[in-house]
TIVO-2410 file (N, C-alpha, C; in nm, 3 decimals):
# residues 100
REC num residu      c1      c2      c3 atome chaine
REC   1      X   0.085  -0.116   0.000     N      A
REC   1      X   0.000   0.000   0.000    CA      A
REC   1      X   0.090   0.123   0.000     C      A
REC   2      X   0.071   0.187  -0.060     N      A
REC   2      X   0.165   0.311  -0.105    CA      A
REC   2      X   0.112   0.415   0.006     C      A
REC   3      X   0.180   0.535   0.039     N      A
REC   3      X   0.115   0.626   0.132    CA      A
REC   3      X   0.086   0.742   0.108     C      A
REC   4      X  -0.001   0.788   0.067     N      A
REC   4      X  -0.077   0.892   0.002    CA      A
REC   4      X  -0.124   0.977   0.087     C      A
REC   5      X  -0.148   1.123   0.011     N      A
REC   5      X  -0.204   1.184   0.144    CA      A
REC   5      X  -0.311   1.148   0.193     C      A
REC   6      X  -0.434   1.074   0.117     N      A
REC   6      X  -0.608   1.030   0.177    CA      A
REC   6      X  -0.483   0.958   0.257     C      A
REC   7      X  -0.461   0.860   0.221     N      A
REC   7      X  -0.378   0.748   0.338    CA      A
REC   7      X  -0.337   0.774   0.437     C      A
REC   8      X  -0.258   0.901   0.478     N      A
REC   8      X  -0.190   0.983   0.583    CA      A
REC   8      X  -0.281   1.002   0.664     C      A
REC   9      X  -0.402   1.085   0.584     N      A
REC   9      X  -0.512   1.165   0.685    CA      A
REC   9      X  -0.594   1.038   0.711     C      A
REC  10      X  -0.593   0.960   0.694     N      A
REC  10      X  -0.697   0.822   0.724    CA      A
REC  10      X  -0.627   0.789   0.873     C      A
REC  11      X  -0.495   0.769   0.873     N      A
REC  11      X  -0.446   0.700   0.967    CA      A
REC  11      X  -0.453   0.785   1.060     C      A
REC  12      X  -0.431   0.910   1.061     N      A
REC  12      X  -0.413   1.033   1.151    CA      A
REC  12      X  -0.514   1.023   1.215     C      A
REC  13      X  -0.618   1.031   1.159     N      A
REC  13      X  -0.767   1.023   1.236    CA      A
REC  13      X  -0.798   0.917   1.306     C      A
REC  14      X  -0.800   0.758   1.222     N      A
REC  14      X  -0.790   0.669   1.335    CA      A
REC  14      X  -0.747   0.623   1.409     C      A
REC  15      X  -0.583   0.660   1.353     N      A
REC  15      X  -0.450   0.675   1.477    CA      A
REC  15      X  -0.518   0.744   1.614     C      A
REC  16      X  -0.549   0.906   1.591     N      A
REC  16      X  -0.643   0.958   1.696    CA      A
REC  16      X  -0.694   0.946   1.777     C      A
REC  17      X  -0.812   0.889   1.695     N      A
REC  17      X  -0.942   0.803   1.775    CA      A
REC  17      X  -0.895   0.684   1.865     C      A
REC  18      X  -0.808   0.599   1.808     N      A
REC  18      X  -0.774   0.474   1.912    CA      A
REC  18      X  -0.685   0.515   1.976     C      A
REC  19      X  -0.550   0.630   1.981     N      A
REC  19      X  -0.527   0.661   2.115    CA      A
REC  19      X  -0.600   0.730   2.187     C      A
REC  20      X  -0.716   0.805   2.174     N      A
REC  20      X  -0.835   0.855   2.247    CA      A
REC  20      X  -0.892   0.735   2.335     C      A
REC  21      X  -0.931   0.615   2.243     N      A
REC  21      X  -1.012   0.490   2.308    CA      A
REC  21      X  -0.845   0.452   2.392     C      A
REC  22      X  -0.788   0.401   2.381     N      A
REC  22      X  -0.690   0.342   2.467    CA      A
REC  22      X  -0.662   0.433   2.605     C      A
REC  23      X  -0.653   0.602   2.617     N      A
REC  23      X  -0.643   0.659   2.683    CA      A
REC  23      X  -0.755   0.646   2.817     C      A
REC  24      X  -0.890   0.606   2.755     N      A
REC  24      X  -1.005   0.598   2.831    CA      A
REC  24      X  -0.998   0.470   2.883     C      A
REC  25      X  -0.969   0.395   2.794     N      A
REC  25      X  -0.913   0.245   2.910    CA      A
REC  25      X  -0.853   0.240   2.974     C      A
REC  26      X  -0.735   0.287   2.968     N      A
REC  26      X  -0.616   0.302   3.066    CA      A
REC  26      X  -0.686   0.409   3.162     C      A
REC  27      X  -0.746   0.444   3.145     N      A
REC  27      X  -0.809   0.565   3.279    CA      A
REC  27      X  -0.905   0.499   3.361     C      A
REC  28      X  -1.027   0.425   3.265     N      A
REC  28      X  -1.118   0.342   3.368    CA      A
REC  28      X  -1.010   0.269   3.431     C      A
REC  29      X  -0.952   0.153   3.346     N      A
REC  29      X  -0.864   0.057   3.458    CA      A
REC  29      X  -0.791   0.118   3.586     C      A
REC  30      X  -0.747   0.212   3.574     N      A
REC  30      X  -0.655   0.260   3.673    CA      A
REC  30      X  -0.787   0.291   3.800     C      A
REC  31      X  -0.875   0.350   3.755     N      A
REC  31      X  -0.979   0.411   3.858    CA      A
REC  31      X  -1.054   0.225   3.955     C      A
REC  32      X  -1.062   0.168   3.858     N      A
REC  32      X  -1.145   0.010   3.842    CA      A
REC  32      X  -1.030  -0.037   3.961     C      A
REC  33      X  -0.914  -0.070   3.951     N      A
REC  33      X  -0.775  -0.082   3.996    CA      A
REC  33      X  -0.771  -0.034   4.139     C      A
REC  34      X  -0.766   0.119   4.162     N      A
REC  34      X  -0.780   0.171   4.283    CA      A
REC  34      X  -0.895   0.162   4.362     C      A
REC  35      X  -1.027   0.146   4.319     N      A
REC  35      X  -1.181   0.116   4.419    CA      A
REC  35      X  -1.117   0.008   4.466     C      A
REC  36      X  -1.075  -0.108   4.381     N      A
REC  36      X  -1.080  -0.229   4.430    CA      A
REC  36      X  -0.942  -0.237   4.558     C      A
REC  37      X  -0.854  -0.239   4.499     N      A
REC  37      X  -0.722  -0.151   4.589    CA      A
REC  37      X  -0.820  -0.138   4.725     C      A
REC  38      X  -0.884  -0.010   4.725     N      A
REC  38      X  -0.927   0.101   4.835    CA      A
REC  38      X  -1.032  -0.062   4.905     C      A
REC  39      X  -1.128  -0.101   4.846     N      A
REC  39      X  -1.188  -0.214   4.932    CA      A
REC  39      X  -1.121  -0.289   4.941     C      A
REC  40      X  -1.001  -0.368   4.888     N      A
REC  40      X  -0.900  -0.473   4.932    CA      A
REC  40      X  -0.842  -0.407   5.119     C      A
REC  41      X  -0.799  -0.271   5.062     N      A
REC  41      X  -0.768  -0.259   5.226    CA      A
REC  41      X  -0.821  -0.228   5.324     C      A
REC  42      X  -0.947  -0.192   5.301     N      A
REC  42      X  -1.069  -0.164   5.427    CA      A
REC  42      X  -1.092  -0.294   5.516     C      A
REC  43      X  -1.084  -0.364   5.393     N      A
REC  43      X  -1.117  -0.504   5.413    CA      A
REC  43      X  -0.996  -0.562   5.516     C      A
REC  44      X  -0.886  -0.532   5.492     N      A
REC  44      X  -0.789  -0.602   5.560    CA      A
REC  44      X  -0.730  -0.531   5.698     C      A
REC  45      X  -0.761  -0.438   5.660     N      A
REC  45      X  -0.782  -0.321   5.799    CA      A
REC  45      X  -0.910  -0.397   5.895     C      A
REC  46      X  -0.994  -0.409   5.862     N      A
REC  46      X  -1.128  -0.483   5.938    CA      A
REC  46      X  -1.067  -0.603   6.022     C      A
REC  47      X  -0.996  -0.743   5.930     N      A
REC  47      X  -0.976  -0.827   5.942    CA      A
REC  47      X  -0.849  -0.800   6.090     C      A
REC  48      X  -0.748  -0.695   6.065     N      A
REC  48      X  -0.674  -0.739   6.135    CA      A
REC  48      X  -0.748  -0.632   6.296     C      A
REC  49      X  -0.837  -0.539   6.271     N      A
REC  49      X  -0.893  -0.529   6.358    CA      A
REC  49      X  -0.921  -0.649   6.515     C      A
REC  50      X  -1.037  -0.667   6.372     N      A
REC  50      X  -1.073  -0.802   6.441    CA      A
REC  50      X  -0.983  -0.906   6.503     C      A
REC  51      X  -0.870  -0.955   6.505     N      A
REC  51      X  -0.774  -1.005   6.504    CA      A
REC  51      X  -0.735  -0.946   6.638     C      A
REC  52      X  -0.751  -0.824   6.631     N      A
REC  52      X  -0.685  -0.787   6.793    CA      A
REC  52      X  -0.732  -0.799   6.870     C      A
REC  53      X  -0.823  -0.744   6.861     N      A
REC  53      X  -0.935  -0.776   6.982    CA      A
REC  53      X  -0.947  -0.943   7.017     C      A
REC  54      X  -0.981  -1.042   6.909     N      A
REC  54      X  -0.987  -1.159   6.960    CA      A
REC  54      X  -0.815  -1.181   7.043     C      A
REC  55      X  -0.721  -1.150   6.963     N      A
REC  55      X  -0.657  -1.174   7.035    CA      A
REC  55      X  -0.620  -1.148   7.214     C      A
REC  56      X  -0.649  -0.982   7.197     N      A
REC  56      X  -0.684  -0.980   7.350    CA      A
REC  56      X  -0.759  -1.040   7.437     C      A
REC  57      X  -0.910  -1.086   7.364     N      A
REC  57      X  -0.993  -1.165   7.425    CA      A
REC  57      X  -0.942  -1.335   7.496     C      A
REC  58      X  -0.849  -1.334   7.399     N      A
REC  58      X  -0.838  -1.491   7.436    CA      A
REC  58      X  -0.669  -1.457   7.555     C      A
REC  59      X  -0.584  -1.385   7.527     N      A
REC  59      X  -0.497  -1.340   7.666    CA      A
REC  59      X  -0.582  -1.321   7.744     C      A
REC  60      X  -0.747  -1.276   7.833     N      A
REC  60      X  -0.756  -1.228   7.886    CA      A
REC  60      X  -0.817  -1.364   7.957     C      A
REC  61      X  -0.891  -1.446   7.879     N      A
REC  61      X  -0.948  -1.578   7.920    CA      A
REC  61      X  -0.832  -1.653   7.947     C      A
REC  62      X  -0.749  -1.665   7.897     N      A
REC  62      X  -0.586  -1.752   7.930    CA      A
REC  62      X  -0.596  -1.717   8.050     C      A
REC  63      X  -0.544  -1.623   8.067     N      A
REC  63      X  -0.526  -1.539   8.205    CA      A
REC  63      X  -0.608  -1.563   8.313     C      A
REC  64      X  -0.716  -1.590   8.286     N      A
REC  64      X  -0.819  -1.629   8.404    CA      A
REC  64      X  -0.842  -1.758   8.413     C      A
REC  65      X  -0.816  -1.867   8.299     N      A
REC  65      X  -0.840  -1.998   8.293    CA      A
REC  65      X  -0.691  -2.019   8.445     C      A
REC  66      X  -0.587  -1.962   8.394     N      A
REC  66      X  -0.434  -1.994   8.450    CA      A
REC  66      X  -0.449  -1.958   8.597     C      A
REC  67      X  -0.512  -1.829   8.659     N      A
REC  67      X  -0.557  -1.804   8.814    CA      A
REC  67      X  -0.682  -1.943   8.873     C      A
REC  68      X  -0.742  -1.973   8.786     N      A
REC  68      X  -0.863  -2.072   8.869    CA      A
REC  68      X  -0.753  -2.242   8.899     C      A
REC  69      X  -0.711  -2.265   8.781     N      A
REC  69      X  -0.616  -2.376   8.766    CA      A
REC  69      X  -0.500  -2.353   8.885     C      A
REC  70      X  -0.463  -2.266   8.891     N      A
REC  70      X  -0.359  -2.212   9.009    CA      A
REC  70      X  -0.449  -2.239   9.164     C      A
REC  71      X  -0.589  -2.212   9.223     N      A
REC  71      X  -0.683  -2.200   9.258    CA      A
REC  71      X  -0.765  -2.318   9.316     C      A
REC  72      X  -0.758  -2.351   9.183     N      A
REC  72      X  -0.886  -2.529   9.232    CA      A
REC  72      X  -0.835  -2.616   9.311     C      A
REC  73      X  -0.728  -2.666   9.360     N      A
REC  73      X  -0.651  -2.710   9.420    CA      A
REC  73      X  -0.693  -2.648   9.582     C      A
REC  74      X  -0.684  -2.530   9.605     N      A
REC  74      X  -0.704  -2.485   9.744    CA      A
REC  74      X  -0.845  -2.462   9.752     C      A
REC  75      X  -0.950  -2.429   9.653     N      A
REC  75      X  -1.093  -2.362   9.658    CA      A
REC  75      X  -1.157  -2.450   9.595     C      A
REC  76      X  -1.262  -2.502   9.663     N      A
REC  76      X  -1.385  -2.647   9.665    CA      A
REC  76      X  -1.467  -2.569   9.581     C      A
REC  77      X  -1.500  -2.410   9.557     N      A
REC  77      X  -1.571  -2.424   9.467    CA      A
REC  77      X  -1.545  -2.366   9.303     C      A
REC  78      X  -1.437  -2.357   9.302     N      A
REC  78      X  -1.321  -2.328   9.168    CA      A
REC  78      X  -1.352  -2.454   9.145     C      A
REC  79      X  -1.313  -2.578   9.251     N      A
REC  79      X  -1.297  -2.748   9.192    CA      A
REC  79      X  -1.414  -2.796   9.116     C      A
REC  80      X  -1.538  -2.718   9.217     N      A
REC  80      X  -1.652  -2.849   9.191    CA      A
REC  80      X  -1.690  -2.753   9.063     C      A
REC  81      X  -1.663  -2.619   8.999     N      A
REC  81      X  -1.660  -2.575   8.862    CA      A
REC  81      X  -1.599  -2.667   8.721     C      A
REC  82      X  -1.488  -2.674   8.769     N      A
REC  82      X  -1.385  -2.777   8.713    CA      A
REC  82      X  -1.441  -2.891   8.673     C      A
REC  83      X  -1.466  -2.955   8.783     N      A
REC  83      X  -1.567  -3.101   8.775    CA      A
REC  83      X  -1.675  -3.072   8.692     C      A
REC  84      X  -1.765  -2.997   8.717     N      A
REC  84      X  -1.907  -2.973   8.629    CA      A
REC  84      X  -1.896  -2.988   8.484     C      A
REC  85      X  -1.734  -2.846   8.430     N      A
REC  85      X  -1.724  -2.851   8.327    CA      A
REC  85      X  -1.669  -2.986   8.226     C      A
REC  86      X  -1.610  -3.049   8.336     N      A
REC  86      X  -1.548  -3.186   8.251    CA      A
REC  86      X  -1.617  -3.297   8.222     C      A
REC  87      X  -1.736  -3.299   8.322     N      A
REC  87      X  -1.831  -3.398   8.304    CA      A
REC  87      X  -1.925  -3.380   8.220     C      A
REC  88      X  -1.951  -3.193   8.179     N      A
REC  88      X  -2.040  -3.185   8.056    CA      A
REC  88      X  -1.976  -3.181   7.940     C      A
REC  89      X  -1.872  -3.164   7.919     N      A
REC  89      X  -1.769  -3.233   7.816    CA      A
REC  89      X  -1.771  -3.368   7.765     C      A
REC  90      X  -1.715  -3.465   7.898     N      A
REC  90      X  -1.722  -3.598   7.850    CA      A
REC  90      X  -1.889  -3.656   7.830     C      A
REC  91      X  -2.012  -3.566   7.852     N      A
REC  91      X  -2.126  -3.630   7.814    CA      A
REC  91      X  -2.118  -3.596   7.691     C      A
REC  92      X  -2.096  -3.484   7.667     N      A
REC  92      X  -2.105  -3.422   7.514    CA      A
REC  92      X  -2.021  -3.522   7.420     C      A
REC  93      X  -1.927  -3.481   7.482     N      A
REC  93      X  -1.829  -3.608   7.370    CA      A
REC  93      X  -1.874  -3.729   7.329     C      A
REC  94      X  -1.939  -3.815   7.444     N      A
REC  94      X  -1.983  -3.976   7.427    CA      A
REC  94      X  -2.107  -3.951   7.368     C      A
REC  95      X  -2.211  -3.879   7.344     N      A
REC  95      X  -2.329  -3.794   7.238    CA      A
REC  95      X  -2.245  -3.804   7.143     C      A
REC  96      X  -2.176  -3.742   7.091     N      A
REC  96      X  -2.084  -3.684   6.974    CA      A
REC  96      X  -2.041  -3.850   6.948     C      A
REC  97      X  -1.954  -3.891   6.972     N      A
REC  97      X  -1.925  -4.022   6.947    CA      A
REC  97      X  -2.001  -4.154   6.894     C      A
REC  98      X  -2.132  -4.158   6.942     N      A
REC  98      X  -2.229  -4.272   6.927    CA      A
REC  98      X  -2.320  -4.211   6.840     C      A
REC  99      X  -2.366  -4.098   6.782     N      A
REC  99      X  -2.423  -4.047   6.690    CA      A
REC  99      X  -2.368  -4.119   6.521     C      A
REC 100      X  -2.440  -4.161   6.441     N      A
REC 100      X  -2.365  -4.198   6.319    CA      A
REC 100      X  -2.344  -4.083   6.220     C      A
***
């Protein structure tokens, strides 16, 4: 194909036009890109939120499981707690077990 001026001005224009269209893609994507970005880290901000708090929650139950255990030994009714909870355990369990 030889290059003529119609030829020149043909390409010029649709040369144009499709870096116009490519420019607008590359602009949605980038915007498409960052929402998702921006909810990827809300999201992970939430998660490790959450994360702390349970974590404190469960130091704080450690912590109190470790004083009664320290405890049951000298205090009959720390023990007979102890006892209650292990015996509704092992019912639960032998339920859990014989179920098919």
């Amino acid at each position: 194909m030889k290059l003529t001026e119609a030829n020149f001005q043909m390409v010029v224009k649709i040369g144009g036009l499709i870096l116009a269209m490519s420019a607008v893609a590359n602009l949605y994507l980038l915007l498409r890109y960052r929402e998702v970005y921006r909810d990827a880290s809300r999201a992970e901000l939430a998660v490790l939120q959450q994360g702390a708090a349970l974590s404190f929650q469960i130091q704080t139950l450690e912590a109190i499981v470790r004083e009664f255990t320290i405890r049951a030994p000298t205090d009959p009714g720390i023990a007979s707690i102890f006892k209650h909870y292990q015996t509704t355990n092992t019912v639960k369990a032998a339920t859990t077990e014989t179920k098919p």
